[in-house]
C-alpha positions as CSV (number, residue, x, y, z in Angstrom):
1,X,0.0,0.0,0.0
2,X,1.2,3.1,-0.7
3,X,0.4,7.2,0.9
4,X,-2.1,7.3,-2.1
5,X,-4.2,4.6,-1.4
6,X,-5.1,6.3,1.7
7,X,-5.5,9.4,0.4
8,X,-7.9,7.8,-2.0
9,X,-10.3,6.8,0.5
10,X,-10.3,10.1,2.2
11,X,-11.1,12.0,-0.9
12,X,-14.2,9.3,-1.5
13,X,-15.2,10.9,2.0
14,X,-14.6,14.6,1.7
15,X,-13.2,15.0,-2.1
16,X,-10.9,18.3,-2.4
17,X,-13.3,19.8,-4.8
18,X,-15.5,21.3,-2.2
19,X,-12.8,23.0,0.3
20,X,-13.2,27.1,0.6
21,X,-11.3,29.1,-2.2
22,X,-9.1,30.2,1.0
23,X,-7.7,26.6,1.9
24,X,-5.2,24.8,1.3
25,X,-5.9,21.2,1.6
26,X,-4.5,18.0,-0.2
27,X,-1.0,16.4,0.2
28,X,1.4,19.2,1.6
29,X,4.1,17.1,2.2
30,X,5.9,14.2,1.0
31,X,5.5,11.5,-1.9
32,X,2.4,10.1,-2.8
33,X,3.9,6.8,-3.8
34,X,5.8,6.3,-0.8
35,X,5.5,2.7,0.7
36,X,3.0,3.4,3.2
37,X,4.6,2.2,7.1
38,X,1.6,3.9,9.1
39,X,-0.9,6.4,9.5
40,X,-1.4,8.8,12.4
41,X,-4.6,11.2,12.7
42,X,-4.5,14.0,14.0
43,X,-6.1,17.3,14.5
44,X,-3.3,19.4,14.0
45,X,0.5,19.1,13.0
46,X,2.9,20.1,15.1
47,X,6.4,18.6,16.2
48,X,5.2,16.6,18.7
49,X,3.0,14.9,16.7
50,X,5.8,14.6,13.9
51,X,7.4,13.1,17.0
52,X,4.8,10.8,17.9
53,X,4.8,9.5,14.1
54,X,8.4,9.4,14.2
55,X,7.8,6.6,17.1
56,X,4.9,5.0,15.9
57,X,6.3,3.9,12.7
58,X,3.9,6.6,11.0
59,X,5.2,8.1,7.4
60,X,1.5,9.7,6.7
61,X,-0.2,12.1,8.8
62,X,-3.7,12.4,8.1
63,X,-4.7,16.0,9.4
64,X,-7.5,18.2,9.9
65,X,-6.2,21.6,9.8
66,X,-3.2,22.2,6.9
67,X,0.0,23.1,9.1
68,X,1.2,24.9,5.7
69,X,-1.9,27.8,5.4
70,X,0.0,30.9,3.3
71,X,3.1,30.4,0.7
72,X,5.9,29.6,2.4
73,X,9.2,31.1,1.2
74,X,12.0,30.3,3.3
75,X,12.8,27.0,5.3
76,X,15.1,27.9,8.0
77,X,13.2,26.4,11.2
78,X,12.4,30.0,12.6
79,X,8.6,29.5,13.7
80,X,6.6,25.9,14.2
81,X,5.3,25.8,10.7
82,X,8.8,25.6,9.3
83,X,9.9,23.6,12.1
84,X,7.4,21.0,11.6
85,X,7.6,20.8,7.9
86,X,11.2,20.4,7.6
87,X,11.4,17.6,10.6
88,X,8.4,16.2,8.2
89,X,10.8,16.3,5.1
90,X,13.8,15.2,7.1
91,X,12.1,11.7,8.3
92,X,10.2,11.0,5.3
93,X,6.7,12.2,6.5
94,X,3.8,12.7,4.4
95,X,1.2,15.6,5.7
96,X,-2.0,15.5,4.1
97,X,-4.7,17.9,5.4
98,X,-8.6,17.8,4.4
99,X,-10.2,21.0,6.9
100,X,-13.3,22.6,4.7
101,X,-13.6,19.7,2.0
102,X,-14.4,17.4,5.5
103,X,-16.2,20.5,6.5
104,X,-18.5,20.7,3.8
105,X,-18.8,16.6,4.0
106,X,-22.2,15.3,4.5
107,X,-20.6,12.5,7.0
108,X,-18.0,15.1,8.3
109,X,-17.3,17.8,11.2
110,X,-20.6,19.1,11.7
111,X,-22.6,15.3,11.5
112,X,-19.9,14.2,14.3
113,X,-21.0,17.0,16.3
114,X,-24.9,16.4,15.6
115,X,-23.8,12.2,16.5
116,X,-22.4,13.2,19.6
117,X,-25.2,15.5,20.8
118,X,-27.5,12.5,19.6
119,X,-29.9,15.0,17.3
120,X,-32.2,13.8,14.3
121,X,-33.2,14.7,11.5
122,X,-30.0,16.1,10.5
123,X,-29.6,19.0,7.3
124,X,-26.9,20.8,5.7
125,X,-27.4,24.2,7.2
126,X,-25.5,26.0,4.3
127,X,-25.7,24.1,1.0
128,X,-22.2,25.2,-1.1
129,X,-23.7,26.9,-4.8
130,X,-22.4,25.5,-7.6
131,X,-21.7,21.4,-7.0
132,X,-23.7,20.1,-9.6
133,X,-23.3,19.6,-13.0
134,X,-24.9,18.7,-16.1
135,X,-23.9,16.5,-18.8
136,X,-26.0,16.5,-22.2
137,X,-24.9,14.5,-25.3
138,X,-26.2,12.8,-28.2
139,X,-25.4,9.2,-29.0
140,X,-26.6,6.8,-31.8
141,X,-30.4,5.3,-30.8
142,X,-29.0,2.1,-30.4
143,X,-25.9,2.9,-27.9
144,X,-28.0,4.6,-25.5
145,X,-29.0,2.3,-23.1
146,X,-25.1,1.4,-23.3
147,X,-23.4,4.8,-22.3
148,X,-26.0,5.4,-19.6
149,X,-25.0,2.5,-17.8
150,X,-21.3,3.5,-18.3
151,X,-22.3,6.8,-16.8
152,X,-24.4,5.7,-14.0
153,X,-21.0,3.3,-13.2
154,X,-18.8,6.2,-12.5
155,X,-21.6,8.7,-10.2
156,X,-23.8,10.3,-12.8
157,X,-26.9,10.4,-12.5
158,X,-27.3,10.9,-8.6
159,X,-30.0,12.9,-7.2
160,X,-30.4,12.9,-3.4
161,X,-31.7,9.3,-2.6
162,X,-32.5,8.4,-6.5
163,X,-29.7,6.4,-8.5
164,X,-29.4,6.3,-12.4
165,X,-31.5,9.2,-12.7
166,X,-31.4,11.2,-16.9
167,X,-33.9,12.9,-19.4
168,X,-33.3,11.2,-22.9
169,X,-35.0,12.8,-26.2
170,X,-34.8,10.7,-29.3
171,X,-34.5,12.7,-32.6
172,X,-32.0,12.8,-35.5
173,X,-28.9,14.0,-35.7
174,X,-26.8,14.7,-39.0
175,X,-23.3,15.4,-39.9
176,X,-20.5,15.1,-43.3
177,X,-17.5,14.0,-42.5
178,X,-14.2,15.5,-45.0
179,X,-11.8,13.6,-46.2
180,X,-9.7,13.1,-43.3
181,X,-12.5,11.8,-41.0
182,X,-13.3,8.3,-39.8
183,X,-16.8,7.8,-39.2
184,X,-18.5,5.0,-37.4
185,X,-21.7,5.7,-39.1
186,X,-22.4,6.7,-42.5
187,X,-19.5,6.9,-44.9
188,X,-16.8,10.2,-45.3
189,X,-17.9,12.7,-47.9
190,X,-21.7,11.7,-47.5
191,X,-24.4,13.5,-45.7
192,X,-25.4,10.9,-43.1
193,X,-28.7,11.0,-40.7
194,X,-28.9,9.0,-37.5
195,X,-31.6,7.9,-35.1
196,X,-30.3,9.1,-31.8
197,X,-30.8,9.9,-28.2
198,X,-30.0,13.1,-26.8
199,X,-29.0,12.1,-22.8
200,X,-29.2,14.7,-20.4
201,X,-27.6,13.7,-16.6
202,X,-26.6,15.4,-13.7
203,X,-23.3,14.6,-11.8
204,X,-21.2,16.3,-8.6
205,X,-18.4,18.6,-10.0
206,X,-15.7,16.6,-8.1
207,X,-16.4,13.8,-10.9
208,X,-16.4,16.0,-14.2
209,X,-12.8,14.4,-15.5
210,X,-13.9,10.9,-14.9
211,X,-17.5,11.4,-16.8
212,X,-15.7,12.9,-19.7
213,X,-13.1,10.2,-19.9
214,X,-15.8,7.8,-19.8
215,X,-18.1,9.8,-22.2
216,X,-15.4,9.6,-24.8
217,X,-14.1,6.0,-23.7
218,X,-18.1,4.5,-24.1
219,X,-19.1,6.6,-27.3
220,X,-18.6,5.4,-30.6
221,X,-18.6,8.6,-32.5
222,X,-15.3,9.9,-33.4
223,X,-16.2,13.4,-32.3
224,X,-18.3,13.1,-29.5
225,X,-20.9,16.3,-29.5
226,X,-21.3,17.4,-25.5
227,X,-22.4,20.1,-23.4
228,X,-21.2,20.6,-19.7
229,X,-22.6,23.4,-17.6
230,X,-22.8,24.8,-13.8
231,X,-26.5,24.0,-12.5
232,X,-27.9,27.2,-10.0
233,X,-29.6,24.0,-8.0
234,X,-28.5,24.0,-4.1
235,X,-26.6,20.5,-3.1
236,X,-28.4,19.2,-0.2
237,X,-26.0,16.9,0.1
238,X,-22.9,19.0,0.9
239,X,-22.2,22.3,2.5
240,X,-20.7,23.8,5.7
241,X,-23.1,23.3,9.2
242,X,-25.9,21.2,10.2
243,X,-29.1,21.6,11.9
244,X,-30.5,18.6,13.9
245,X,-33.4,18.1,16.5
246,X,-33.5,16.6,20.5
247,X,-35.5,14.3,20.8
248,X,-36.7,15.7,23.6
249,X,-37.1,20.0,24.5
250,X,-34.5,21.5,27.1
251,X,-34.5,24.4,28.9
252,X,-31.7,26.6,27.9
253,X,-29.6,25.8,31.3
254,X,-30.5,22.3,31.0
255,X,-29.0,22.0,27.2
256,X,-25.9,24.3,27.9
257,X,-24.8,21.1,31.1
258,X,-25.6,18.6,28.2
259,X,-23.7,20.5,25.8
260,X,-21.1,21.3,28.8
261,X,-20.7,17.4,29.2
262,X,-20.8,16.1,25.8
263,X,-18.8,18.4,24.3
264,X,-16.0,18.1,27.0
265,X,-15.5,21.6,27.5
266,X,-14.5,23.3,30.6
267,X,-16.9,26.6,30.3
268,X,-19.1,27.6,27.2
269,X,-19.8,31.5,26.8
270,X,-22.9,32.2,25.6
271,X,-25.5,34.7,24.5
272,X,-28.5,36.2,26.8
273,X,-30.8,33.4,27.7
274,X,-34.4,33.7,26.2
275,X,-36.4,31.7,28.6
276,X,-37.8,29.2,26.1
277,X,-37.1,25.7,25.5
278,X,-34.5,24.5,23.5
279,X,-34.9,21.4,20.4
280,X,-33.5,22.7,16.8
281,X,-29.8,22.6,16.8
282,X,-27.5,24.4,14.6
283,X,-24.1,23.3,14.7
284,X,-20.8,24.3,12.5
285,X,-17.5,23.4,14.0
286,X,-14.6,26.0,14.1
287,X,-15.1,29.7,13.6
288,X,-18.5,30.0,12.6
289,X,-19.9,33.7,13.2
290,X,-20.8,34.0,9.5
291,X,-23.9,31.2,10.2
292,X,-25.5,33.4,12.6
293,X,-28.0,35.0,10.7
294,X,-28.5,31.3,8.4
295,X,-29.1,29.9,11.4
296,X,-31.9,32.0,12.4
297,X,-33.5,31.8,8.7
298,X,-33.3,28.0,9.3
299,X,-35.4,28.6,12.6
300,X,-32.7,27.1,15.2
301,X,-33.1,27.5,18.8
302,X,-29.8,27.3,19.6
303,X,-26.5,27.7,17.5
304,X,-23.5,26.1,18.9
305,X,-19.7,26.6,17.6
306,X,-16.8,29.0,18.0
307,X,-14.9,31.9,18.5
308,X,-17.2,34.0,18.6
309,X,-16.1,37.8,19.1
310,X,-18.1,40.2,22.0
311,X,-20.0,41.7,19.0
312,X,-20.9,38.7,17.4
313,X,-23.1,38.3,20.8
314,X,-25.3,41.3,20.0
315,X,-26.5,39.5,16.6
316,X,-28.7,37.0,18.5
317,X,-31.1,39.5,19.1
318,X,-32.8,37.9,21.2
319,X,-34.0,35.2,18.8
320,X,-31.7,32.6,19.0
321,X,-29.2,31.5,21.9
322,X,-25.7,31.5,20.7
323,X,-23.1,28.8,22.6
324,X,-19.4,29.0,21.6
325,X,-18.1,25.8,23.0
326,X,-13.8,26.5,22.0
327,X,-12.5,25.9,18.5
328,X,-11.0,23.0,19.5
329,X,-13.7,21.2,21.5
330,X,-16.2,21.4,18.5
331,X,-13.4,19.7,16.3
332,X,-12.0,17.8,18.7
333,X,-14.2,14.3,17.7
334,X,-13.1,14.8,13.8
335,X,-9.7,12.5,14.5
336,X,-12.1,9.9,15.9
337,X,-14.2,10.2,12.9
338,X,-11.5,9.7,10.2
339,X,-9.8,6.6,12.1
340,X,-13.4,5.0,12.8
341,X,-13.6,5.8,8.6
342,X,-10.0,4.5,7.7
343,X,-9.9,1.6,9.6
344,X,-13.6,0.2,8.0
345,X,-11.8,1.2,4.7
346,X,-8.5,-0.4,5.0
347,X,-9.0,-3.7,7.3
348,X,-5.4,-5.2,7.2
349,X,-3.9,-2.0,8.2
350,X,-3.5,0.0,11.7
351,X,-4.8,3.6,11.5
352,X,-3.2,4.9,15.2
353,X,-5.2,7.9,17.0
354,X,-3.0,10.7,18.0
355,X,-2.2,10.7,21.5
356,X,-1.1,14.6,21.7
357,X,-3.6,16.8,22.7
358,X,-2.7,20.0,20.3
359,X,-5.2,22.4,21.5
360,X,-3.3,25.8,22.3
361,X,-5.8,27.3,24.8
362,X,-5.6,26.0,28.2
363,X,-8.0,27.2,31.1
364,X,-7.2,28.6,35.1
């Protein structure tokens, strides 16, 4: 097995197409064909989790947060960052961060912190714009049922809980090929008229080079005619923040010691209390002040995630109790979640939890 192979299976989980613009996510460090010794996960790279692979056999880390965030120009050891990547470099380490894209993960961040607050009916609270795409072509009638299978094969045709969903038109199509074509139907130099099937079939953008290699690899036409565009239509399937529901109300004091205890945090700081009882639950691990107002529209009672600034207080307005629960305790369940992923994934091969606790804030 080699660093690839794992990285593979992470990208099936949270592929890199749907990390922020403003990330940096992927394989930071190291060779991706390296013979894989052992993977450590971690939240966040530092030396002494560089360490801690060094002892464990480890030559992949699997983190959440990217340890390289802005360019880096010189190496020369003089802050962590450098530190940590050169001792990475210097013992064969590979560093391979996934942050947003496992943000905006359906079975990411935000669903661990709805599974370990036990809510239901779980939604994306912010669907990303822009993650679907449609495919149409044309195809000859006959090869139809053909290339929609090949499709279907590779992810087309997905919508929600439906599989092998398309639109298909039959008409005629017509072309001459000059002298230097090679046509599969009709002859070169001849008007020609086939029966065909115009296919139309959405797909998620992370998949648009493998449904074009296997639009031309299935077709028979030496040109293929096809038309790819951007659909306006929200994902509900991916995007940053979920909303969930008790199954049982709270009050507000009752929920924040639940929340307290669950979430293993040593003091939440919260908004005004509102005197009402508590059931939909807004989550979105790390800093998440820019949810606020989505999470009112979406009608939450409570928002829970992170630092949160003293003016980002006042925007509850009294409609919605805001908990901010440390940036590290709302992530602080993701390394669980990618071993518990891994080690279903790749069965003859030990995924090791990080020991080192990396959070930076500490409490008196």
């Amino acid at each position: 097995m080699i660093v690839q192979d794992v990285i593979n299976h992470l990208e099936e989980l949270a592929p890199l197409a749907y990390a922020e613009d403003f990330d940096n996510v992927g394989l930071l460090v190291g060779d991706k064909n390296a013979i894989l010794t052992g993977v450590l996960v971690t939240l966040d790279t530092l030396e002494a989790i560089v360490d801690e692979a060094i002892n464990k056999k480890c030559n992949l880390i699997v983190s959440f947060h990217p340890i390289i965030f802005k360019g880096l120009k010189k190496l020369t050891g003089k802050n962590y960052v450098e530190r940590v990547v050169m001792k990475a470099i210097k013992n064969d380490i590979a560093i391979y961060s996934m942050h947003t894209a496992l943000d905006n993960a359906l079975q990411g961040v935000n669903d661990m912190i709805c599974n370990t607050l036990e809510l239901k009916n779980k939604q994306i609270l912010i669907p990303q714009n822009a993650t679907i795409k449609k495919l149409t072509t044309y195809v000859p009638k006959d090869e139809a049922q053909q290339l929609r299978s090949e499709l279907f094969a590779v992810g087309a045709g997905t919508i929600g809980n439906y599989s092998n969903c398309s639109f298909n038109v039959e008409g005629y199509g017509t072309f001459n090929g000059n002298e230097t074509s090679n046509p599969t139907k009709g002859s070169k130099g001849a008007m020609h008229t086939e029966a065909e099937t115009k296919i139309a079939i959405t797909f998620p953008k992370h998949l648009e080079s493998k449904i074009i290699q296997t639009l031309f690899k299935a077709h028979s036409y030496e040109e293929v005619a096809y038309e790819i565009m951007t659909l306006e239509n929200k994902n509900q399937h991916i995007g940053i923040g979920m909303v969930g529901e008790l199954d049982d109300s709270m009050s507000e004091l009752d929920f924040l010691k639940f929340l307290k205890d669950k979430m293993n945090t040593e003091s939440i700081r919260h908004s005004s209390l509102l005197n009402k009882k508590v059931k939909k639950i807004a989550v979105l691990g790390g800093s998440g002040s820019f949810a606020i107002e989505a999470t009112k529209h979406a009608g939450a009672d409570v928002f829970i995630t992170a630092d949160l600034k003293y003016h980002d207080f006042f925007t509850a307005e009294n409609k919605i109790l805001l908990a901010d629960v440390g940036h590290y305790e709302s992530e602080q369940f993701t390394k669980n979640l990618l071993v518990a992923y891994l080690t279903k994934k790749i069965t003859n091969f030990a995924i090791i939890l990080s020991e080192t606790n990396t959070n930076p804030v500490k409490y008196f």
